[in-house]
C-alpha positions in Angstrom: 35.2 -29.1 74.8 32.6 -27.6 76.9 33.8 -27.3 80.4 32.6 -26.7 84.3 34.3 -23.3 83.5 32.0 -22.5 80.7 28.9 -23.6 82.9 30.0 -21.4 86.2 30.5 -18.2 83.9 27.3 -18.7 82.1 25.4 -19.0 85.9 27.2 -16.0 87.6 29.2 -13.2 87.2 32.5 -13.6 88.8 32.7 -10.2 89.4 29.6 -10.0 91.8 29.5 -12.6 93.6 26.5 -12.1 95.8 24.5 -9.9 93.3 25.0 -6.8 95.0 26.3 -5.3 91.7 23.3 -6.7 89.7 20.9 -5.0 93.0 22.2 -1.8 92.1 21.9 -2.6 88.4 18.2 -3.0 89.0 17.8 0.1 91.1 19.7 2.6 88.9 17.3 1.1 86.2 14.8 1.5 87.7 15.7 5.2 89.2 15.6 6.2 85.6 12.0 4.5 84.8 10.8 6.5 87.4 12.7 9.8 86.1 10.8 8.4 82.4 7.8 8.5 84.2 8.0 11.5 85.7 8.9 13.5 82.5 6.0 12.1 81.3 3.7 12.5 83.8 5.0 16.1 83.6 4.3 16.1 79.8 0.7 15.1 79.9 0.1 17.8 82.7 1.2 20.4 80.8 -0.7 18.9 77.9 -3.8 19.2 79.9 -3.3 22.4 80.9 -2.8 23.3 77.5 -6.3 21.3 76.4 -7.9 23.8 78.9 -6.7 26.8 77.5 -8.1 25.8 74.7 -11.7 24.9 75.4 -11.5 28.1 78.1 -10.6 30.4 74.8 -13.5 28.3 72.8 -15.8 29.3 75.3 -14.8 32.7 75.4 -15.1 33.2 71.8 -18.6 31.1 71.3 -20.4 30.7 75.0 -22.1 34.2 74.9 -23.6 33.1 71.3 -24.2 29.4 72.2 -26.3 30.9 75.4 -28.3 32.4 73.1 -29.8 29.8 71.2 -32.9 28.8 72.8 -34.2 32.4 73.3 -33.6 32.7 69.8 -35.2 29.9 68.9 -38.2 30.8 71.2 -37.9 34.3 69.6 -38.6 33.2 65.7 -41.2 30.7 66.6 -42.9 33.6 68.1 -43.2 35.8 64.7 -46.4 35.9 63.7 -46.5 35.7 59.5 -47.7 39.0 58.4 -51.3 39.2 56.9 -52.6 42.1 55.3 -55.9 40.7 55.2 -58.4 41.3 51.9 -59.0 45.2 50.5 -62.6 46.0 51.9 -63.5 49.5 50.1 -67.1 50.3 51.5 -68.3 53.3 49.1 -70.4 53.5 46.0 -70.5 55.4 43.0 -73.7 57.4 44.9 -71.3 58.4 47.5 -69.6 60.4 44.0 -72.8 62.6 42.9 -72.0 66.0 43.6 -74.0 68.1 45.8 -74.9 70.4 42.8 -76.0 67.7 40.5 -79.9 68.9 41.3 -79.0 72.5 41.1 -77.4 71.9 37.8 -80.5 69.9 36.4 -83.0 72.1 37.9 -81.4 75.0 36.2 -81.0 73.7 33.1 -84.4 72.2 33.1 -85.7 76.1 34.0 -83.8 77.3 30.9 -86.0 74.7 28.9 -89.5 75.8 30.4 -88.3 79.3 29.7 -87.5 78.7 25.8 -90.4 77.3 24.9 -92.5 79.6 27.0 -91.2 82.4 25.2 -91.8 80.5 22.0 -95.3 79.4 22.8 -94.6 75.9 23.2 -95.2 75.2 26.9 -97.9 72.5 26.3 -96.1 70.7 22.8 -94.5 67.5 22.5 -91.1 69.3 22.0 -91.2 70.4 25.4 -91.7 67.2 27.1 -89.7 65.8 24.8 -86.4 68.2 25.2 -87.1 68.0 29.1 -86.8 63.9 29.1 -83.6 64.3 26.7 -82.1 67.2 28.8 -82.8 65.1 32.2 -81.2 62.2 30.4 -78.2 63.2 29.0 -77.3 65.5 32.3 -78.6 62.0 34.5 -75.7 60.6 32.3 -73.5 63.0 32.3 -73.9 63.2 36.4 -72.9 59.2 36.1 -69.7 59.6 34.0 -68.4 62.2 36.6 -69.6 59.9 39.8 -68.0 56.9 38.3 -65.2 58.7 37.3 -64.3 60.4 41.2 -65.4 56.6 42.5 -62.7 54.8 40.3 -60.0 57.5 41.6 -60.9 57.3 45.1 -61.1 53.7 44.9 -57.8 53.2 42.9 -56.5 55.3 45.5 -57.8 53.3 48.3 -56.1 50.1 47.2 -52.8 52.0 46.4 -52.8 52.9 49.9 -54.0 49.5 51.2 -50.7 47.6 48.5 -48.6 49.8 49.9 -49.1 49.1 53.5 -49.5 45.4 52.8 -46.1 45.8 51.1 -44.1 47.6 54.0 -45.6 45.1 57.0 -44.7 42.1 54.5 -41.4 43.7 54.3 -41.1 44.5 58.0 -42.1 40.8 58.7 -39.4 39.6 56.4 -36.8 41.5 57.9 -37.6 40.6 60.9 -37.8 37.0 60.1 -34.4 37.3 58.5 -32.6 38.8 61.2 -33.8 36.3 63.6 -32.9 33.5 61.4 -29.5 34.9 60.8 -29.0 35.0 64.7 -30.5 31.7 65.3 -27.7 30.8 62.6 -24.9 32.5 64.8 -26.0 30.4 67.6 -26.2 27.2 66.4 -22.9 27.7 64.6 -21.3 28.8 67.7 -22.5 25.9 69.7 -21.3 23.7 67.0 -18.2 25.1 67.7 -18.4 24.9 71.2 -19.5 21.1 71.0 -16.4 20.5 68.2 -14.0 22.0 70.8 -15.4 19.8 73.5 -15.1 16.8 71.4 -11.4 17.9 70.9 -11.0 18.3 74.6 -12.5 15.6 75.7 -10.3 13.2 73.2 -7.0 14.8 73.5 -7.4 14.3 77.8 -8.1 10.3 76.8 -5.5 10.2 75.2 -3.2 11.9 77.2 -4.5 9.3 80.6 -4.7 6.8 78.2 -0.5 7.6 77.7 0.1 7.9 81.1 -1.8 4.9 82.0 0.3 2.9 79.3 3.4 4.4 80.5 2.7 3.4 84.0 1.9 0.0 83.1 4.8 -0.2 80.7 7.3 0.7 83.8 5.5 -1.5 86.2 6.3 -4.4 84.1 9.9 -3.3 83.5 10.1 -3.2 86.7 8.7 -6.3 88.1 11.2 -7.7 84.8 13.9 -6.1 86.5 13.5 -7.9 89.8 12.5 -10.7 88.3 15.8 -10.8 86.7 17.6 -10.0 89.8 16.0 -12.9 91.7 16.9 -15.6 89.5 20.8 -13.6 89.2 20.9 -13.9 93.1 19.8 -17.3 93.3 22.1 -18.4 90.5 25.0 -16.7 91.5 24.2 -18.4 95.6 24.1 -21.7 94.0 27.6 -21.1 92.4 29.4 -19.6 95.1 28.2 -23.2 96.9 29.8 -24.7 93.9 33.0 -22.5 93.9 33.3 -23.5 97.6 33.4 -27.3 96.6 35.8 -26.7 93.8 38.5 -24.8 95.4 38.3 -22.0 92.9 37.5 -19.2 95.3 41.3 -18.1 94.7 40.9 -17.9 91.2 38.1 -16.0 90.6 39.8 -13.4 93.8 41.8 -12.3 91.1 38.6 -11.5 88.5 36.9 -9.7 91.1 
């Protein structure tokens, strides 16, 4: 049968009569949440500490690099594309005829009048005749060697004018190149440098966000605790009262 006994024990704890045992309960319990929350507190400060070693080495590594990217930027938006313009060659084949073309045709057309007037044939048909074919074929033969010193000279020219175009197209390259590849360094190190930060930035969330929940977490163990000790004290008043009625303080003497 379920007795008066049964309801007294379940209300108070004979040995504590006025809850000074269940106080000390409490405080010891909560003296060790607040050494839990100290560890941890201690925890996430090293743990920040460590998150800035870590974006301070990031930083080392990558700032110098990341600084660099606008002037690097700036500095291949500045390159001007390379443009060797079109070949201009200003000369003709007249500029070719040598100087001694006259003196050669004048000579040779001396040897003519000579022949024939030593033959008697200053005022035939031959000698007109082997003048205009003598003129002619030394006219084209003063032509042939013209042409010929113009296509050298001119061939020449636009060697010259390829090759130049080549090296500034090559220079400009280069150039283009290196400034790309360093733009490239940059931007990779400020991707880095931005990755880092994200990394940071999270793990120190986190790390408040713990301590935050931890502080909250002891708080309500805390507020539990007292809670619970209220409603011991109260209880254990209450049955004191009722022990006083009963005539059982002698009894439970000997449980305490």
């Amino acid at each position: 049968m379920f007795g008066f006994g049964d309801i007294v024990s379940n209300v108070f704890d004979p040995g504590d009569l006025l809850g000074y045992r269940g106080g000390k309960n409490v405080a010891a319990a909560n003296s060790s949440l607040d050494e839990a929350y100290r560890k941890a507190e201690e925890a996430a400060n090293k743990n920040s500490d460590l998150y800035s070693q870590y974006i301070d080495k990031v930083n080392g590594a990558y700032g110098n690099e990341a600084a660099n990217l606008d002037g690097r930027v700036q500095a291949l938006k500045n390159l001007t594309p390379y443009d060797a313009g079109q070949f201009n060659y200003g000369k003709d084949i007249g500029d070719f005829y040598s100087k001694f073309a006259n003196q050669r045709k004048q000579q040779a057309m001396d040897s003519i009048t000579n022949s024939m007037a030593n033959a008697g044939n200053m005022f035939s048909s031959d000698y007109t005749d082997a003048l205009a074919a003598k003129q002619q074929a030394l006219a084209s033969e003063e032509w042939d060697k013209a042409f010929e010193r113009y296509q050298q000279d001119r061939n020449r020219a636009l060697s010259e004018f390829s090759t130049n175009a080549n090296i500034g197209q090559q220079t400009y390259s280069n150039m283009y190149n290196k400034n790309k590849d360093l733009l490239g360094i940059s931007q990779n190190a400020q991707d880095n440098i931005l990755n880092a930060f994200g990394t940071y930035t999270q793990g120190l969330a986190n790390n408040n966000s713990m301590l935050a929940q931890n502080a909250a977490n002891i708080a309500q163990a805390k507020a539990a605790n007292q809670l619970s000790n209220n409603k011991s004290i109260l209880g254990k008043i209450f049955g004191s009262f009722v022990i006083g009625i009963l005539g059982l303080g002698p009894i439970l003497t000997n449980l305490i």
